[in-house]
FIKOL-825056 format. One record per residue (C-alpha): residue in one letter; z, y, x. Coordinates in Angstrom, 1 decimal, always signed. Each point is the difference from the previous one (the first is absolute). Layout:
N
<type->A&zz->Z&yy->Y&xx->X>
...
This chain:
163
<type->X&zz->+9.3&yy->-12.3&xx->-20.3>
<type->X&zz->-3.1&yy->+1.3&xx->+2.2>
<type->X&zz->-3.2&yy->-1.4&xx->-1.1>
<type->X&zz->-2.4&yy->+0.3&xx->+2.2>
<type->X&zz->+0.8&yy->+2.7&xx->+3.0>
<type->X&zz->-1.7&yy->+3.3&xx->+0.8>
<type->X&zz->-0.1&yy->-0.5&xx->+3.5>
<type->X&zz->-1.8&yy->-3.9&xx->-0.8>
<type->X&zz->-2.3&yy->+2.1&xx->-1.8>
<type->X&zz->-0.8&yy->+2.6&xx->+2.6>
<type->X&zz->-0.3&yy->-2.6&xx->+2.7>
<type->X&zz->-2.5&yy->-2.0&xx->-2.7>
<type->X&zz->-1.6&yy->+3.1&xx->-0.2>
<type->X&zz->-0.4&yy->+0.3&xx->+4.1>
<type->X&zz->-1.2&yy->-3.6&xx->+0.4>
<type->X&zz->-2.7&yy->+0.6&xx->-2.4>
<type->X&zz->-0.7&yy->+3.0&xx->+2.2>
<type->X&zz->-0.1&yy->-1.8&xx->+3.1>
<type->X&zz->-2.1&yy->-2.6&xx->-1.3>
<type->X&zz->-2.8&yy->+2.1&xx->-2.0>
<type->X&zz->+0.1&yy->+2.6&xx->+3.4>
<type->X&zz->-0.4&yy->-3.1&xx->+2.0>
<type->X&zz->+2.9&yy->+1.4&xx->+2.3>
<type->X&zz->+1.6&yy->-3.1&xx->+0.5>
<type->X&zz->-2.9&yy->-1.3&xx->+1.8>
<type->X&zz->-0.2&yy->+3.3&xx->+3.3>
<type->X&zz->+0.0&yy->-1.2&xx->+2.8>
<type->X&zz->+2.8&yy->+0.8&xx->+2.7>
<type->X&zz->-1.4&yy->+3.2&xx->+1.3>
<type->X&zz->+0.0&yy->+1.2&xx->-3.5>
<type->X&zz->+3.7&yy->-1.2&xx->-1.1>
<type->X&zz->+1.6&yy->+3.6&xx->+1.2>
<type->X&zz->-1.8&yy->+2.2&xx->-2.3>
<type->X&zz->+0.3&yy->-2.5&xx->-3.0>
<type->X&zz->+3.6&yy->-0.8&xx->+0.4>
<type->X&zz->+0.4&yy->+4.4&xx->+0.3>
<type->X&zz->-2.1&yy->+0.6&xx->-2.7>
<type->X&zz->+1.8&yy->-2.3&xx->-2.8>
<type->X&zz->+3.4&yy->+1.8&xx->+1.3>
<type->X&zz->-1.4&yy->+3.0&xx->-0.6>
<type->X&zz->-1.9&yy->-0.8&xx->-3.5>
<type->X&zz->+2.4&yy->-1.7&xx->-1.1>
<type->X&zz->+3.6&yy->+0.7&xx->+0.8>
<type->X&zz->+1.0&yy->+1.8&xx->-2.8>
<type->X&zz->-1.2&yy->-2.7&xx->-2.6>
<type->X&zz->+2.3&yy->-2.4&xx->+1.9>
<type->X&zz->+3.0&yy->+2.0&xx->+0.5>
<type->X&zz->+0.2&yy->+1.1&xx->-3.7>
<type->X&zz->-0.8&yy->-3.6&xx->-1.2>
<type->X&zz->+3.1&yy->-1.3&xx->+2.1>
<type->X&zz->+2.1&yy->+3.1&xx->-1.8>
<type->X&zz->-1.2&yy->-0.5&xx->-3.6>
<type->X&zz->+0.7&yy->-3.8&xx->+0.5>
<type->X&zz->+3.6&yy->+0.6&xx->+1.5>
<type->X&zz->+0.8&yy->+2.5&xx->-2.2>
<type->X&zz->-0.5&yy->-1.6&xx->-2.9>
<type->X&zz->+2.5&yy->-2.9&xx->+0.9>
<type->X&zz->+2.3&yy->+2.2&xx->+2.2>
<type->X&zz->+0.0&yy->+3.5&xx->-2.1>
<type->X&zz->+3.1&yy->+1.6&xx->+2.5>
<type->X&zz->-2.1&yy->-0.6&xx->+3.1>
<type->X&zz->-2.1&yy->+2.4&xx->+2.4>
<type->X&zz->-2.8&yy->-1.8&xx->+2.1>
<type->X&zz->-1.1&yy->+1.7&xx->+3.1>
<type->X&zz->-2.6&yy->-1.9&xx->+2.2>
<type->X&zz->-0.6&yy->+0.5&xx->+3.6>
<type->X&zz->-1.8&yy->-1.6&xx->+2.8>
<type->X&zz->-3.4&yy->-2.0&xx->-1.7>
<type->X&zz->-2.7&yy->-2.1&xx->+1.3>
<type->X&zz->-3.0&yy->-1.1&xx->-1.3>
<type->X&zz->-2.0&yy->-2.9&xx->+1.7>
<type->X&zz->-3.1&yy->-1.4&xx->-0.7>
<type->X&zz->-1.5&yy->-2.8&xx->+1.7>
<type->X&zz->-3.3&yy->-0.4&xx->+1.5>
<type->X&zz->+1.1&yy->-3.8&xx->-0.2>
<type->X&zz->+0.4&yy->-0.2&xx->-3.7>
<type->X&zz->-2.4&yy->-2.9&xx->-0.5>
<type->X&zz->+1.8&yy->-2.2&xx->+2.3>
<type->X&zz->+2.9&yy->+0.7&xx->-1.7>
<type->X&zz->+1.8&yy->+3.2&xx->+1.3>
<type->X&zz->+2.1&yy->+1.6&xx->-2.5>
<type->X&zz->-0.9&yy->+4.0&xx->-0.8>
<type->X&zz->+3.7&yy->+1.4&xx->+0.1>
<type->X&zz->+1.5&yy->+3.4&xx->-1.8>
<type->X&zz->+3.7&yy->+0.4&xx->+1.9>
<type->X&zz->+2.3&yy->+3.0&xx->-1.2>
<type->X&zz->+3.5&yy->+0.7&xx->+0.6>
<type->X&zz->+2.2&yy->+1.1&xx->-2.9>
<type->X&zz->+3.4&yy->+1.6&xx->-0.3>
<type->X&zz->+1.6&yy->-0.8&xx->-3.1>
<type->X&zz->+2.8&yy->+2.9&xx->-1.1>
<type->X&zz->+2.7&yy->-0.7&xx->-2.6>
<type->X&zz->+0.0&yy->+3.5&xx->-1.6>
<type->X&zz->+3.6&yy->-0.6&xx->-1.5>
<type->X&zz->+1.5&yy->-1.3&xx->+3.0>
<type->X&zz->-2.3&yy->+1.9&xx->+2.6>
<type->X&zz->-0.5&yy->-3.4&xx->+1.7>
<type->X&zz->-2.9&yy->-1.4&xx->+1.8>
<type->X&zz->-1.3&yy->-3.5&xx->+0.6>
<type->X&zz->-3.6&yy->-0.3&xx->+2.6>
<type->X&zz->-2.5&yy->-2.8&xx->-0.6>
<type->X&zz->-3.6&yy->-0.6&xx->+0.5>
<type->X&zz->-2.7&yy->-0.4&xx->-2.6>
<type->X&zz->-2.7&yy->-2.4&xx->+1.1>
<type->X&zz->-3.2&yy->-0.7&xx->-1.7>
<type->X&zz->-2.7&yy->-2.7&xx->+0.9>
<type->X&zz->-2.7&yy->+1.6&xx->-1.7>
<type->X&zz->-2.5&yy->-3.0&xx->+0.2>
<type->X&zz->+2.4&yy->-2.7&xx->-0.8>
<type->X&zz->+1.0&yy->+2.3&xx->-3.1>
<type->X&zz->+3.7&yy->-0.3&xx->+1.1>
<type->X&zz->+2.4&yy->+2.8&xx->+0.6>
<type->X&zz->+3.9&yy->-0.4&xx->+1.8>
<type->X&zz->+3.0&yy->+2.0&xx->+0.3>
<type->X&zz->+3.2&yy->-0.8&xx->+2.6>
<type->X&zz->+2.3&yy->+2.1&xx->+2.1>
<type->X&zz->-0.3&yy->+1.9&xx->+2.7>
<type->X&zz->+1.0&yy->-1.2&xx->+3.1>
<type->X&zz->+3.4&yy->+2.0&xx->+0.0>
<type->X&zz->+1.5&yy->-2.9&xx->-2.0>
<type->X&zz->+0.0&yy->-2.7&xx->+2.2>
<type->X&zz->+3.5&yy->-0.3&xx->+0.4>
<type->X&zz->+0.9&yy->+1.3&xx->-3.0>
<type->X&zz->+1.2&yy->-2.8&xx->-3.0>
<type->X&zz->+1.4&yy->+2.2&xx->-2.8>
<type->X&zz->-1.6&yy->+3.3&xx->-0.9>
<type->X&zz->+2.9&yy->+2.2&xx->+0.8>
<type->X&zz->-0.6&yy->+3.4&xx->-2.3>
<type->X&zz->+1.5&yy->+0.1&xx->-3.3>
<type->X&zz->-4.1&yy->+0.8&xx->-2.0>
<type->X&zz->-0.2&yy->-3.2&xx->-2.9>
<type->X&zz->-3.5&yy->+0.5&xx->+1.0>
<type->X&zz->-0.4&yy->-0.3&xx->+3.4>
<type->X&zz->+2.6&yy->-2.5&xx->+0.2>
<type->X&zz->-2.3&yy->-1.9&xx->-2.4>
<type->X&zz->-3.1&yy->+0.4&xx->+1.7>
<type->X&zz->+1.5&yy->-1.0&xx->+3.4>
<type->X&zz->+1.5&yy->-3.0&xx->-1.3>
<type->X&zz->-3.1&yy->-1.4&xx->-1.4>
<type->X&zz->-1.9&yy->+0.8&xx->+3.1>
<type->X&zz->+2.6&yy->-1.3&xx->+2.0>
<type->X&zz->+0.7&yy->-3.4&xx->-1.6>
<type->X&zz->-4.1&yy->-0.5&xx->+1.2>
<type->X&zz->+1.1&yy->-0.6&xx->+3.1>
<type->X&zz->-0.5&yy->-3.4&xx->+1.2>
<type->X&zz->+2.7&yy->+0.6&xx->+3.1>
<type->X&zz->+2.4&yy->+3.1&xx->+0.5>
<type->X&zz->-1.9&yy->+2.7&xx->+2.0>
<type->X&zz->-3.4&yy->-1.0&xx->-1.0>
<type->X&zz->-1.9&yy->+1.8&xx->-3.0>
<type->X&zz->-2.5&yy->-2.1&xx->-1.8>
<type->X&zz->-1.5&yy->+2.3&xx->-2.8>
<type->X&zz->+0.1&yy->-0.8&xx->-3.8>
<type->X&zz->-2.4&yy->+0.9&xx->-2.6>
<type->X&zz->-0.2&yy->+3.5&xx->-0.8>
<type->X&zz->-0.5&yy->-0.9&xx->-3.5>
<type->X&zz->+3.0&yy->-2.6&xx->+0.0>
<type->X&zz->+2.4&yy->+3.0&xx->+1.2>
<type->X&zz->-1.2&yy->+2.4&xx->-3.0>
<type->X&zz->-0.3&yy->-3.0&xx->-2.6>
<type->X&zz->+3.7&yy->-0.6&xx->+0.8>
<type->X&zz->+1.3&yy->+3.7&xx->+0.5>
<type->X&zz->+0.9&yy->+0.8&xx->-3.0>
């Protein structure tokens, strides 16, 4: 059972960095450039935190990330959340399956989510034949409050009970 998660780590990490930098305090002309430079600096610490954390519950799979925003907020004091978003494609390399999902992280709340893309509105059962994926979308489809909406579940909660 995971411990304590890369990815909490690297977002810890990024906090701290935000905080010490002052960066969460810009002001709204200044947002742009902060929110591309964290992207930029720290992409690559994110995306192979979220693969060392999958992969060491879910060995078989390949994780390939697409679309990510970063957003910090010139409102932080009154509350704003400073958001990491990043799409990932999880592949079942046995059964050359794939299941989509977001990862979001609310970096100053110290909280980070996971739950399906959009594409599985309508859908109840996971229909591939991946023990994996049919895992994983089960667990992040029993969040749902009401069939075709996605409320998101602990990122930590889906890897504690992966494996």
């Amino acid at each position: 059972m995971t411990t304590s998660l890369k990815i909490e780590n690297i977002f810890d990490e990024l906090d701290s960095y935000l905080e010490e930098s002052r960066l969460y305090y810009v002001n709204e002309s200044e947002e742009h450039q902060v929110n591309t430079t964290i992207l930029s600096e720290w992409d690559l610490k994110i995306k192979n935190a979220v693969t060392e954390d999958f992969l060491e519950i879910f060995p078989n799979l390949k994780i390939d990330f697409g679309d990510r925003i970063f957003q910090v907020s010139a409102d932080n004091e009154q509350g704003s959340p400073t958001t990491f978003l990043i799409s990932v494609t999880l592949t079942d390399l046995n059964q050359d399956e794939a299941l989509k999902a977001f990862i979001k992280s609310i970096i100053s709340h110290k909280k980070t989510f996971i739950y399906l893309d959009s594409i599985y509105a309508n859908q109840e059962k996971y229909k591939g034949s991946s023990k994996t994926l049919k895992h994983v979308f089960k667990k992040l489809k029993t969040s749902d409050k009401q069939f075709g909406y996605f409320n998101p579940i602990s990122l930590r909660d889906l890897l504690n009970d992966g494996g």
